[in-house]
C-alpha positions as CSV (number, residue, x, y, z in Angstrom):
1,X,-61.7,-75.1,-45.0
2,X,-61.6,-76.6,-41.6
3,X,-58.5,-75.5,-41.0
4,X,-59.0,-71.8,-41.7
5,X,-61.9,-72.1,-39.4
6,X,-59.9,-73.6,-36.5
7,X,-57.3,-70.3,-37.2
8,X,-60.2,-68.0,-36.7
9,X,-61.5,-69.6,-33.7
10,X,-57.8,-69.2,-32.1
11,X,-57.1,-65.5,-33.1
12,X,-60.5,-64.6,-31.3
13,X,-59.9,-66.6,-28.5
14,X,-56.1,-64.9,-28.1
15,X,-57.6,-61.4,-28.9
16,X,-60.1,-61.6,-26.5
17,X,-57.9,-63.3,-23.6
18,X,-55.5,-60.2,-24.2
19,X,-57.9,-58.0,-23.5
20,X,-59.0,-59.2,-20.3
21,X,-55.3,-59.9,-18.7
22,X,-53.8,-57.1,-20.0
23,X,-53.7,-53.3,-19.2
24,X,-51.6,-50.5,-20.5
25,X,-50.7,-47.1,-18.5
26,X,-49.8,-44.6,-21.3
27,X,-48.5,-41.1,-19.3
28,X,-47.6,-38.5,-22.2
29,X,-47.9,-34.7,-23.0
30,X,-46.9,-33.0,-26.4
31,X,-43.1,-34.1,-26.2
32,X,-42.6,-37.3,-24.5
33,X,-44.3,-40.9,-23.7
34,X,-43.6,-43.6,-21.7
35,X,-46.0,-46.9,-22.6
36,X,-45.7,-49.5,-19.4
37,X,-47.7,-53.3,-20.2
38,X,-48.3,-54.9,-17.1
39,X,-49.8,-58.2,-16.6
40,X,-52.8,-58.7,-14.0
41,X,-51.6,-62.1,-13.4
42,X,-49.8,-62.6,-10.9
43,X,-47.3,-65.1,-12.4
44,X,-46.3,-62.9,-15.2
45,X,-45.1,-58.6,-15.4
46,X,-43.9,-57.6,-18.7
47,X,-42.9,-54.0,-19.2
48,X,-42.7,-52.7,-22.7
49,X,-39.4,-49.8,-21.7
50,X,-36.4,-51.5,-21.0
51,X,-35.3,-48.6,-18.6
52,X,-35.9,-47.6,-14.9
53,X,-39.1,-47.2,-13.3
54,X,-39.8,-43.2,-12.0
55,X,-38.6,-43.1,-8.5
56,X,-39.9,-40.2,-5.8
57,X,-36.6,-39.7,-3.2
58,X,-37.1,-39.2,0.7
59,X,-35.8,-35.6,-0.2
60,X,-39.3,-35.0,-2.1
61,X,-36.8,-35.4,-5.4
62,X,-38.5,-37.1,-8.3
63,X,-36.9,-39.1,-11.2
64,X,-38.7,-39.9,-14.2
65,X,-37.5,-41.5,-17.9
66,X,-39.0,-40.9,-20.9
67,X,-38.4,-40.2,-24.6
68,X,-40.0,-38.5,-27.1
69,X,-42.4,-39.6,-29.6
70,X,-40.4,-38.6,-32.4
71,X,-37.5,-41.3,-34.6
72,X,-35.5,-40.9,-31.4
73,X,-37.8,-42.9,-29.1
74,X,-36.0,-46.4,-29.8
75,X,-32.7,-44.8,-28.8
76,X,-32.6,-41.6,-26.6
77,X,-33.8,-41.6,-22.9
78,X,-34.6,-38.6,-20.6
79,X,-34.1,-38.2,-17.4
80,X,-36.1,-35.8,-15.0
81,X,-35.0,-34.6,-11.9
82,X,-37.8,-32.6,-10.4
83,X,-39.1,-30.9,-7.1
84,X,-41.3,-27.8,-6.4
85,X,-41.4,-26.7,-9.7
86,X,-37.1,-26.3,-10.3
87,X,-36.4,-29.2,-12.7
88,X,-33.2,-30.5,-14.4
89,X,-33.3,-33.0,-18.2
90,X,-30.6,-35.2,-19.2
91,X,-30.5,-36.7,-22.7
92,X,-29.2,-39.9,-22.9
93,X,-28.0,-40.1,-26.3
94,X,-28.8,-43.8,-28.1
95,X,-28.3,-45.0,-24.6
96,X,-31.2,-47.4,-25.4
97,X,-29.3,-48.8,-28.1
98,X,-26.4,-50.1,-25.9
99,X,-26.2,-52.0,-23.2
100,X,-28.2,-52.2,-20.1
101,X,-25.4,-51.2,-17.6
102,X,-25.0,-47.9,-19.7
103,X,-28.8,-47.2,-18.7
104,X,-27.9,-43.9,-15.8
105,X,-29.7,-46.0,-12.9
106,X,-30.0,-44.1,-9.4
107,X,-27.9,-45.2,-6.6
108,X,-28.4,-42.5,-4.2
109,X,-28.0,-39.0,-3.4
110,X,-26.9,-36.2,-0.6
111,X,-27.3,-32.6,0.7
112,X,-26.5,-31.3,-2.7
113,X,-26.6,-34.3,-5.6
114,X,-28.3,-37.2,-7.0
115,X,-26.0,-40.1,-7.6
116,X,-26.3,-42.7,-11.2
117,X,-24.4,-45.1,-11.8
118,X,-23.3,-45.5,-15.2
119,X,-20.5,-46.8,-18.0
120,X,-18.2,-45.5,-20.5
121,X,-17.2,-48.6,-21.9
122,X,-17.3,-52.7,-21.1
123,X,-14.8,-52.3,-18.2
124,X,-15.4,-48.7,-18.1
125,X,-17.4,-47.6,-14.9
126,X,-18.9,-43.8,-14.6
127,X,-21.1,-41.7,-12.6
128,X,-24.0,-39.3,-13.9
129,X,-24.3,-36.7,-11.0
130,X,-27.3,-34.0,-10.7
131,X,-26.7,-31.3,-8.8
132,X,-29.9,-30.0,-7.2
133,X,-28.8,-26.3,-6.7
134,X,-27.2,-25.6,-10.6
135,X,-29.8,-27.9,-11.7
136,X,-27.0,-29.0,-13.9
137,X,-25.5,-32.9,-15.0
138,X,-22.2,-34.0,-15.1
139,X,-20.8,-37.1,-16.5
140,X,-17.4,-38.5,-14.8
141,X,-15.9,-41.4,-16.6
142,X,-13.2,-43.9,-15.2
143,X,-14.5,-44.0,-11.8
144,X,-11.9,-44.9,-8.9
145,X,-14.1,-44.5,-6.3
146,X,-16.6,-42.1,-4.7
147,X,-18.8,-41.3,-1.9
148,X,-21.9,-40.3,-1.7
149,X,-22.2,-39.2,1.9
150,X,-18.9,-36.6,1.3
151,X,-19.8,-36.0,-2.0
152,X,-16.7,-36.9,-3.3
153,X,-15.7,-38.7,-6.4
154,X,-11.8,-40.5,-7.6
155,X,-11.6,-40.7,-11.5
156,X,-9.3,-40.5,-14.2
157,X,-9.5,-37.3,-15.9
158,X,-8.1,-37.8,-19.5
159,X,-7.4,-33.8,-19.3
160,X,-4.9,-34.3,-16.9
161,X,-2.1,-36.1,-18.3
162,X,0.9,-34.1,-19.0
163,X,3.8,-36.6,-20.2
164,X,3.4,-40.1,-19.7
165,X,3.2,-39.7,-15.9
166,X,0.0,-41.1,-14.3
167,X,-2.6,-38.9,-12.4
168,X,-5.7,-39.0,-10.6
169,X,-8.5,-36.5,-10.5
170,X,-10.5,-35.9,-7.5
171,X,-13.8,-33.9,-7.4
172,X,-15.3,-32.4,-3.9
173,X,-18.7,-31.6,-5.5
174,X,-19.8,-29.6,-2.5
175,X,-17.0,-27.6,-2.7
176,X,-17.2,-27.5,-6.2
177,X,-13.5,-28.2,-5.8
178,X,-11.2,-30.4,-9.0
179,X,-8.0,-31.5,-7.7
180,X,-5.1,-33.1,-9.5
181,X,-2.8,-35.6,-8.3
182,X,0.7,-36.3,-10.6
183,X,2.0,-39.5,-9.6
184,X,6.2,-39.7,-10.0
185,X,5.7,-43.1,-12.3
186,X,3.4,-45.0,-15.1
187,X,0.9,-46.3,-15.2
188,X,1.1,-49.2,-17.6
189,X,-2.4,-51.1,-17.5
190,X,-5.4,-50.4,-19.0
191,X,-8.0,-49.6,-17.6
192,X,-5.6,-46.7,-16.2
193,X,-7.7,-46.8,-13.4
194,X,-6.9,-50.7,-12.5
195,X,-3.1,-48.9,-11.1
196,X,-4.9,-47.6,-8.3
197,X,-5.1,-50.6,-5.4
198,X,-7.5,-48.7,-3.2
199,X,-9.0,-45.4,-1.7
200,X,-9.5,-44.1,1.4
201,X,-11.9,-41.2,2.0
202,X,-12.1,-39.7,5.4
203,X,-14.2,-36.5,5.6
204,X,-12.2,-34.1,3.6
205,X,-8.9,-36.3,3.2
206,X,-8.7,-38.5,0.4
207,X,-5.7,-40.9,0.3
208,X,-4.8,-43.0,-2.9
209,X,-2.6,-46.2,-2.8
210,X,-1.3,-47.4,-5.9
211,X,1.1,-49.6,-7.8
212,X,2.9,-48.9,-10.8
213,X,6.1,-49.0,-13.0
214,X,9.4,-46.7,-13.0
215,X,9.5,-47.2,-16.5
216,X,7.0,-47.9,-19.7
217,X,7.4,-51.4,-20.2
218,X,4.8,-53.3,-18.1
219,X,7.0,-56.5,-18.5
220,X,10.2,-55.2,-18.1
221,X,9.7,-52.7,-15.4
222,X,10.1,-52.3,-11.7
223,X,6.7,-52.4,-10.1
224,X,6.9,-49.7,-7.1
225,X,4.1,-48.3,-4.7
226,X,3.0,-44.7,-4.5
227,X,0.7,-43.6,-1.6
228,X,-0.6,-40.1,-2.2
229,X,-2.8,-37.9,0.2
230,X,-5.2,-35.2,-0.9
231,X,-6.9,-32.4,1.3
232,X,-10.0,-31.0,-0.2
């Protein structure tokens, strides 16, 4: 007996000390909700989403997250990119299932674009790009390299092999320009991407340096260097 009334003496007491340290900012409409739990303390913030909070860009740009109150909440996130009414959504399908690096987090943005980074895999880096004008996404997996600024991104386009040759795609997004680069020799590691040593991206000029192998035997092969230029 006195036990059971030393239980209900604590359950009052931690109901009632939630309710005075606690408050919850619920923003939803007939589609989506997003649920944040914030601490007034100051020694503890807990967050109930396990994605980005909504960011408003020096551009006047807005990103929010969400998901819909539906059996898809625990998995899919949206993403809003919004301004003066012209608006663009990205599902993230059972995104909030994996991983927190495959969460699209912003990293910046340019004339035309909003830059996330991303992942295709463990090793596997990628870029989710909104463009503001087409009010369109695009996913580019196997990143080499990119910049923001030129709005310019280096990947590895698994539509472009032909053969066993390696090649490199690069993307001028203001152009809306897709280039393809054939090297003359393989490309024998994996990530595919690891054969290129680095990038250099100079306005419009993009110049790749790379190492691979005359033949298809990593171990056996003769390691040679390729250095291959590109004018967007």
């Amino acid at each position: 007996m006195v036990t059971c009334i030393i239980v209900a003496l604590l359950l009052v007491s931690c109901k009632h000390s939630k309710g005075k340290n606690e408050s919850i900012t619920t923003n939803e409409n007939s589609t989506t909700i997003v649920t944040t739990v914030i601490s007034d303390t100051s020694k503890w913030h807990v967050e109930s989403r396990n994605y980005p909070i909504d960011t408003i860009l020096n551009s006047g740009w807005s990103i929010k997250y969400s998901v819909k109150n539906d059996s898809t909440k625990d998995k899919d996130l949206y993403i809003n990119c919004s301004k003066n009414g012209v608006e663009g959504i990205y599902n993230a399908e059972d995104v909030l299932l994996m991983r927190k690096y495959f969460i699209p987090k912003y990293i910046g943005e340019s004339r035309n674009c909003i830059f996330f980074k991303t992942a295709c895999a463990t090793n596997c880096k990628a870029l989710l790009v909104f463009h503001k004008i087409k009010k369109a996404y695009k996913l580019y997996s196997s990143i080499i390299d990119y910049s923001i600024k030129d709005e310019i991104i280096v990947f590895i386009n698994d539509f472009a092999f032909t053969g066993d040759l390696y090649s490199v795609s690069v993307s001028n997004l203001k152009l809306n320009q897709l280039k393809i680069v054939k090297f003359k020799n393989h490309c024998n590691l994996l990530p595919r991407e690891g054969c290129i040593d680095s990038v250099r991206i100079v306005g419009q000029e993009v110049k790749l340096y790379g190492t691979l192998n005359e033949g298809t035997n990593y171990y056996k092969d003769k390691v040679i260097s390729e250095i291959k230029t590109i004018h967007l």
